[in-house]
FILUM-534740 format. One line per 4 residues: number of its first residue (from 1); their letters; for each residue x, y, z of N, C-alpha, C, O, CB. Coordinates in steps of 0.02 Angstrom, whole numbers. Each point is the difference from the previous one (the first is absolute). Glycine has a CB too. Layout:
NUM) A) X Y Z X Y Z X Y Z X Y Z X Y Z ~ ...
This chain:
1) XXXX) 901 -894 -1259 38 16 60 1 75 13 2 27 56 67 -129 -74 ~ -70 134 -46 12 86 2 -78 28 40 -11 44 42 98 -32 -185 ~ -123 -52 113 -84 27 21 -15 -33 105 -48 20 33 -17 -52 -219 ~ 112 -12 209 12 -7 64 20 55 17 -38 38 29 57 -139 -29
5) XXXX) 58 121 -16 12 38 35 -18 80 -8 28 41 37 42 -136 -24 ~ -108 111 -52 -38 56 -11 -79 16 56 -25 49 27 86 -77 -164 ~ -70 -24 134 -87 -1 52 33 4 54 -19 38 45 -78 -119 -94 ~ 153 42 53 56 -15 76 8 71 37 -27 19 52 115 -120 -114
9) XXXX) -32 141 9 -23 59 12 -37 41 16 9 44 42 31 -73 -74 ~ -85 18 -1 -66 61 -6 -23 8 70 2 54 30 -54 -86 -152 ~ 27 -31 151 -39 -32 29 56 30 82 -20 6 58 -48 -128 -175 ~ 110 130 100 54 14 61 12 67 -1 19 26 53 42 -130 -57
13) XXXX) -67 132 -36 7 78 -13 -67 30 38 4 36 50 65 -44 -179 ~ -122 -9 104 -73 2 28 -4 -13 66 -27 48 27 -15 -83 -125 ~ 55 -3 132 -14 -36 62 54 57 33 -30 28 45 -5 -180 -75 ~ 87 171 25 39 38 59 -19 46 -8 -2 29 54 89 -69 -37
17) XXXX) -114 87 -77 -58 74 -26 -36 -2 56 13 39 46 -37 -41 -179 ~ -28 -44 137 -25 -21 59 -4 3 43 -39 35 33 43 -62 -63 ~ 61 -31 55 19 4 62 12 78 20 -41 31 34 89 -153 -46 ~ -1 143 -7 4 84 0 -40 46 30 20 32 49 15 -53 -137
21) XXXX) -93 29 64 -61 34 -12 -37 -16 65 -33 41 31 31 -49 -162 ~ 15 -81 154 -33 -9 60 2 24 51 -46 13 39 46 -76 -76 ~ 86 77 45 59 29 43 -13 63 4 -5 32 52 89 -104 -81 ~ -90 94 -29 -13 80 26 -85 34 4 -7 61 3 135 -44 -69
25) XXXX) -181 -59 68 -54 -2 14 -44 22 -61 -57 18 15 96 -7 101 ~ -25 -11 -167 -30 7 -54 -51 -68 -27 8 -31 -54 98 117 38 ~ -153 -98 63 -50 -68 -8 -5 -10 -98 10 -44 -42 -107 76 186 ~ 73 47 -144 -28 8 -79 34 -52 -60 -16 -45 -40 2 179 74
29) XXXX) 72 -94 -11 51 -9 -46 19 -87 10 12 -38 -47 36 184 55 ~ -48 -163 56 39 -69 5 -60 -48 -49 14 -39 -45 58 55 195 ~ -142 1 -125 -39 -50 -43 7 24 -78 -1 -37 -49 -89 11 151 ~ 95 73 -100 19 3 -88 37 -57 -12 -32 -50 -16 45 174 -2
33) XXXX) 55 -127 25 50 -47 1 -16 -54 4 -4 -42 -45 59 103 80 ~ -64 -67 17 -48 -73 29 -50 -45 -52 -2 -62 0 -9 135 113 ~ -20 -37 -148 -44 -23 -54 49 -1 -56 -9 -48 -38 -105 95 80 ~ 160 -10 -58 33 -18 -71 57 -78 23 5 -47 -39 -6 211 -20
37) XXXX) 33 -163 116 -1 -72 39 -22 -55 -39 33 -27 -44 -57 82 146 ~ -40 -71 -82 -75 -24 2 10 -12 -107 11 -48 -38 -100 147 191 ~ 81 -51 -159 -27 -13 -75 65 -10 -45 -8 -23 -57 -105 102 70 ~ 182 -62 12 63 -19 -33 14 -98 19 29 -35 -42 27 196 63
41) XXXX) -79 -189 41 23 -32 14 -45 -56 -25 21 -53 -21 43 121 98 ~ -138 -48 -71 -55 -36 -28 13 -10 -76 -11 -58 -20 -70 105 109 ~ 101 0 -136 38 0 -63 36 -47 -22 -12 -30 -53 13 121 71 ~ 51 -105 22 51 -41 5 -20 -70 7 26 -46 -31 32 137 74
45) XXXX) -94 -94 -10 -34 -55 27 -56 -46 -52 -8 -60 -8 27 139 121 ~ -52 -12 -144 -41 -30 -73 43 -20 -50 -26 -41 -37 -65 115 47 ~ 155 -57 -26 27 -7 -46 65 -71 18 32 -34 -40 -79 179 3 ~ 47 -145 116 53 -84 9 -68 -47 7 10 -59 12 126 96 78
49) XXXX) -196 -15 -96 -50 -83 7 6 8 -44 59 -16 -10 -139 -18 82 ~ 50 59 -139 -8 2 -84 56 -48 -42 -8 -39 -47 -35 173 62 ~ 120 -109 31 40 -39 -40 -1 -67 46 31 -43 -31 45 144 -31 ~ -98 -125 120 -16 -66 44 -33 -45 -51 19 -58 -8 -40 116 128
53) XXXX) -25 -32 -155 -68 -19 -31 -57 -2 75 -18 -56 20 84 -31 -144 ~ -86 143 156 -32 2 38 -48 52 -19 -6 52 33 86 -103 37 ~ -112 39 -118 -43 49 -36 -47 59 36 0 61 -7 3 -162 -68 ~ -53 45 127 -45 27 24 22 46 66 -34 47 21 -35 -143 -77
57) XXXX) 129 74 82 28 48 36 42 49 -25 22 46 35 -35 -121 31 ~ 24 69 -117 30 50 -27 -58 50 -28 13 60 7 93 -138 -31 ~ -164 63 -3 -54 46 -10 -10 53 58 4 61 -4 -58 -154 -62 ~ 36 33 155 -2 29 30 57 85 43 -10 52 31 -63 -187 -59
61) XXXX) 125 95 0 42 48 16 19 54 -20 28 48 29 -13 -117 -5 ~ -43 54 -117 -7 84 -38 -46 31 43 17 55 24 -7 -79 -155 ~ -67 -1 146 -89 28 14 40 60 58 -3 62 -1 -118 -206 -5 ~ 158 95 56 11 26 72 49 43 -35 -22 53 22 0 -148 82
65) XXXX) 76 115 -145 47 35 -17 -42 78 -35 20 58 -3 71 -185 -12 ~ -132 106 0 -58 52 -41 -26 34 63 1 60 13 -49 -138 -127 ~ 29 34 145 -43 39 58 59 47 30 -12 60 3 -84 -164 34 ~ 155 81 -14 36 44 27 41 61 -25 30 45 29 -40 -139 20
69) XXXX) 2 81 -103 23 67 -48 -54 56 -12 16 59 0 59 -140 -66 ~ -139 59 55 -55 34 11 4 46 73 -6 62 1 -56 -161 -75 ~ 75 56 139 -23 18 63 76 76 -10 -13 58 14 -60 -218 73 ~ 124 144 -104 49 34 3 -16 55 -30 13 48 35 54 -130 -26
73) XXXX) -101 101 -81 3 55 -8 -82 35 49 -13 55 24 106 -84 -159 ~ -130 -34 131 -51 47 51 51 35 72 -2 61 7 -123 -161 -39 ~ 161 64 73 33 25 39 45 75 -28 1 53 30 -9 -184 20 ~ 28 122 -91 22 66 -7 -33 59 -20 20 58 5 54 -120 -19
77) XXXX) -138 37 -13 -39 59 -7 -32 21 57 -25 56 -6 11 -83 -97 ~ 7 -3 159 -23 33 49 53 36 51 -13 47 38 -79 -128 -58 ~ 165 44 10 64 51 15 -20 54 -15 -6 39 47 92 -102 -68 ~ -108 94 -60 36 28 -29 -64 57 0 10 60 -5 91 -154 -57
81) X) -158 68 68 -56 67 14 -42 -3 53 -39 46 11 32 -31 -119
């Protein structure tokens, strides 16, 4: 229940960062966010099929959680130089 409401969080903390960023026209920054979104929620998601016994979607959902943590720090490296 503790690990709900932790992603719960996260995942809401992230998204108004975001939102934020959209608001004040910072594209960069909002897709930063936007992708940790994406790969916090995809996370979450590999780990409630796994305990489903939904294996192969749960594979899939690490794969996609990988990809988006990857894309995130590529995004910030191009923020950032």
């Amino acid at each position: 229940m503790k690990r709900n409401w932790i992603f719960g969080l996260l995942i809401t903390a992230v998204s108004i960062t975001s939102l934020v960023f959209i608001i004040l026209g910072n594209l960069n920054m909002a897709v930063l966010f936007m992708t940790a979104i994406f790969a916090l929620s995809n996370g979450y998601r590999a780990i409630s099929f796994k305990e489903k016994g939904f294996i192969r979607e749960a594979k899939w959902m690490r794969a996609m959680a990988i990809v988006f943590a990857v894309l995130f720090f590529v995004v910030l490296g191009l923020i950032l130089f």
